[in-house]
N, C-alpha and C positions, 0 to 999 in steps of 0.2 A: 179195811175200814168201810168199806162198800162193795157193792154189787158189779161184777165186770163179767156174770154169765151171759150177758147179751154179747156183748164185745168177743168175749168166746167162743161163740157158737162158731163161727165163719171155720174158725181154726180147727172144729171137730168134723166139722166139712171135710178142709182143708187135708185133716192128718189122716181121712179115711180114704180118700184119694192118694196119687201116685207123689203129690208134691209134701213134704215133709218140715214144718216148721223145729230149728233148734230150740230146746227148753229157755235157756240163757234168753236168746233175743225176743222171745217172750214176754220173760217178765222185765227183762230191760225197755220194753214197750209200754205194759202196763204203767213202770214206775215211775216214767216220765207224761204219761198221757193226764191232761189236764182238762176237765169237762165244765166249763161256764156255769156256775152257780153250786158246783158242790165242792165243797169246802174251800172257800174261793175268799183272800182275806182282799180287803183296800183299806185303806186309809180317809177317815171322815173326820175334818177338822181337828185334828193329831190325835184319834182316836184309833185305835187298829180292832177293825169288824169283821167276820165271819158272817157270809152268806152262803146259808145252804138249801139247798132245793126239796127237803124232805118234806114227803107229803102222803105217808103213811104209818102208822104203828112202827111196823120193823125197820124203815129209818131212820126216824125218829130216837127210837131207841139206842140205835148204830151213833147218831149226832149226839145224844146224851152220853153214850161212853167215851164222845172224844173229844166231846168240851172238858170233860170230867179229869181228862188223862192233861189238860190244859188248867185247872182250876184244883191242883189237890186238897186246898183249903177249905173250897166246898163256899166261896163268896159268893154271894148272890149274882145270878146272871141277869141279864136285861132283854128278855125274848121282843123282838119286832116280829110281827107275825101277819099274814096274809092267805086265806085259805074258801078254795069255793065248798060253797054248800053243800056241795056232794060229798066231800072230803069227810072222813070219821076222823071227829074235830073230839071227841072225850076220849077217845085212845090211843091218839096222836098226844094230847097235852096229857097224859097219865104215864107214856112213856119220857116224856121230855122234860116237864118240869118239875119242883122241887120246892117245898116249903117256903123257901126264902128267896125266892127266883121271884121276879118282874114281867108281866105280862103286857104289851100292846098290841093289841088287834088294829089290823086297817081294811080298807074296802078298796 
């Protein structure tokens, strides 16, 4: 559902050297690893929210197919949204949102 070639790298290091990571405790690693702000649910006045940190096109895109796989109905979403200027803000919201989806912008 995201990006963990970062987090991988160390381990291409790792596996080219003499010390040897097993496959299994790999992705037993991956599957438990939790990163603060992607796909990160709380609870807001007995609502249950999704915060995610996507802040490019192929993100974006990535969060739109896994609200998607969460919403098979296709009901309107409620986007909160927060993004600096520098950010490509028309192809971020072209991947992500959807006719009937809710848009708020904040500073």
């Amino acid at each position: 559902m995201f990006s963990c070639h970062a987090s991988l790298s160390p381990l291409c290091v790792c596996s080219s050297s003499q010390e040897q990571s097993h496959p299994q405790a790999i992705a037993n690693g991956i599957a438990k690893t939790q990163w603060a702000g992607r796909l990160q649910w709380f609870l807001w006045q007995g609502h249950k929210n999704l915060i995610d940190g996507a802040h490019n096109p192929a993100s974006a895109k990535v969060l739109r197919e896994f609200v998607d796989t969460l919403n098979p109905e296709r009901s309107n979403i409620h986007w909160v949204m927060g993004m600096l200027s520098t950010k490509d803000h028309g192809d971020v919201f072209q991947e992500l949102l959807r006719s009937h989806d809710s848009l708020y912008l904040v500073e």
